[in-house]
C-alpha angles and dihedrals in degrees: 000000000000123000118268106251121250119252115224122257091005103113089045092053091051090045088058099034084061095045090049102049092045087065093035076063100048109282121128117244130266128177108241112249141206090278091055097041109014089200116081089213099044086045096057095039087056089048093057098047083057104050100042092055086050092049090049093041092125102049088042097053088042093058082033091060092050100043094046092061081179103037138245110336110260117239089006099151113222085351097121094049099040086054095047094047093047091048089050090059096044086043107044113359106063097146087073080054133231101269101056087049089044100043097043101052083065091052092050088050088046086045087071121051084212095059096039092097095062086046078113096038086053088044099047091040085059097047088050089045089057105041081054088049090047081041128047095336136230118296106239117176148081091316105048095035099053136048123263093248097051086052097057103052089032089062094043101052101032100021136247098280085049097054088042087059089049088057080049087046097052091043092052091039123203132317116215117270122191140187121224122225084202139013102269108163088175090056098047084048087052095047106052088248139151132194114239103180134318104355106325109109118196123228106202100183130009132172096212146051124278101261091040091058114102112270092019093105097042105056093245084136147336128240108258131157114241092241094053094050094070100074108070089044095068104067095082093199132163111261116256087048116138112238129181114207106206108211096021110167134121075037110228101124088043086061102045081049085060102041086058082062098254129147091240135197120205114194118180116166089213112095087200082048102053085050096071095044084055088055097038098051089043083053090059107034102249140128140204144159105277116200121174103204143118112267090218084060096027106105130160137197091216108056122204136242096223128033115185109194114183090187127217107256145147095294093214088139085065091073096126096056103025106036096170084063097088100047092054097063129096125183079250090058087047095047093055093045085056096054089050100053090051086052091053091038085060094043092048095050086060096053093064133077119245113278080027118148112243113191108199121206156177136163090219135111101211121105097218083069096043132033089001088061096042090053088057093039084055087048093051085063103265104131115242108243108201113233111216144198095253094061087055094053094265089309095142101163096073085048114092131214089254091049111255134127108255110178118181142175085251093062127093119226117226117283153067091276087043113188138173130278135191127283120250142146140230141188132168126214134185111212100219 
């Protein structure tokens, strides 16, 4: 007999149906790649179904929550992901068009001989989806896209227009930010880019991936937030100083610490990881002292007189890249998180020489993990060293009265196009 023939789009829908349920159910978010989806357009096209249903998790499960009256079928297979990717696409995708999302999320039931069974109930959820859409609408803001918990502190420490613009940040997503090794006008030209402040460019819009853009092969610069990118510029330190970065890997802060001219040690604890420093750093020519260790076991006879930790944390600051994030932290997460970074703060500060510069940073939005830990770090005896506008090219909004570095989703980048950037925090300390 001959094969039954294959139905288009299908495979790529189960591909993502699966992605997408396996982060609904705790697991962190990675593009699929060519292994996964051999086809560049089908790949992209599985990638934004995605991420559009990640970036719209609250409003779905809402709606979710009052189409299953029962719940979410026990024991349904890729259920859960097939109909959170379909209502995605009803919801917020209306330019792929309501039959194919429709029509396909009873394929992908049929697919399975265990979900064939709620091939009615997927179809009926989606009718219903649609007629609310035609009707009232879906809620889509603040309210419906965060936890309740994160509301809550976010209102309270950057206000309730601010935490609305970071609902607006994690529906538009992220640009690409680089960072150049060299000045290179015509590159940025060729590329689409605009300078935002020191050397990070901005690259609103592209048409290909990362290591296919001009310039990527051949080291001309690495793919860094803006955000991200202040850090490492605040030690002022001669060149020739020896300087640890704490949590080095993917390896854009270890080479902005080279290209200052510094004799640099990048410690990640992550063998993958370190992998891809390794990569990135022979990309660009540079070179720098790798260690794989654990900072809490990680001691030297010679100290340092700068320590850059860019500490684990809760990431929450990460929204417009990562959009399940926040969804997958609880206060208990945060609190760990907290405990840890005062152990590596402790074991940074001994790393350094006395009068050594110690930056201190997280790509996180709570408070616990920013000012909150700067205040203890200041309490355990490291002197507070005032960050100021100057040292960020005249930006003074980010800069706060005490002195720290405090980014958010809510802020506009310099320029005349403006855009979001991620949240982190800094604070530089002096160990006496």
């Amino acid at each position: 007999m001959p094969k039954p023939k294959a139905i288009a789009g299908l495979s790529l829908r189960l591909k993502a149906a699966d992605k997408l349920q396996s982060v609904l159910r705790g697991a962190s978010f990675s593009p699929l790649g060519a292994a996964d989806i051999a086809d560049p357009r089908d790949r992209a096209l599985a990638n934004k179904l995605i991420t559009t249903a990640l970036r719209h998790q609250g409003p779905l499960a809402q709606l979710t929550g009052q189409l299953l009256e029962r719940g979410m079928p026990k024991k349904s297979g890729r259920f859960e992901g097939v109909l959170a990717l379909s209502l995605a696409q009803l919801l917020f995708l209306p330019e792929l068009g309501d039959h194919s999302a429709i029509f396909l999320a009873g394929e992908a039931m049929r697919a399975d001989q265990k979900t064939r069974h709620l091939i009615k109930l997927m179809n009926g959820v989606l009718r219903e989806a649609q007629r609310r859409r035609d009707g009232e609408g879906i809620a889509v803001n603040a309210d419906t896209l965060f936890p309740p918990g994160l509301l809550k502190t976010w209102r309270r420490v950057y206000g309730a227009p601010a935490v609305e613009a970071f609902g607006a940040a994690l529906v538009e997503g992220a640009p690409l930010d680089i960072t150049l090794k060299a000045e290179a006008p015509a590159l940025v030209e060729a590329l689409g880019g605009r300078p935002l402040f020191a050397d990070t460019v901005r690259i609103d819009n592209r048409d290909r991936p990362v290591d296919q853009l001009q310039g990527y092969a051949e080291g001309r610069f690495w793919v860094q937030d803006a955000a991200a990118a202040i850090p490492a510029r605040l030690f002022g330190l001669a060149p020739g100083t020896r300087v640890l970065d704490i949590g080095a890997a993917p390896g854009g802060k270890t080479a902005q610490l080279i290209k200052a001219g510094y004799a640099v040690t990048a410690l990640d604890r992550d063998p993958g990881r370190i992998d891809r420093l390794r990569d990135n750093l022979k990309r660009l020519a540079y070179s720098a002292e790798i260690v794989t260790a654990d900072m809490l076991d990680y001691g030297t006879a010679t100290p340092f007189d700068g320590v850059l930790l860019d500490a684990p944390c809760s990431a929450t600051g990460t929204l417009r890249r990562h959009p399940e994030v926040v969804w997958h932290r609880s206060a208990a997460d945060i609190a760990s998180r907290v405990a840890l970074q005062r152990l590596l703060i402790e074991r940074a500060a001994l790393c350094l020489n006395p009068g050594g510069v110690l930056i201190y940073c997280v790509c996180s939005l709570e408070p616990q993990e920013g000012e909150e830990q700067a205040k203890w770090a200041a309490s355990q005896g490291l002197q507070l060293l005032p960050i100021t506008p100057e040292e960020l090219d005249g930006w003074a909004e980010p800069v706060t009265k005490d002195g720290y570095v405090r980014t958010h989703p809510g802020l506009t980048v310099p320029g005349e196009k403006g855009g979001t950037l991620d949240g982190f925090f800094v604070a530089r300390f002096r160990r006496d």
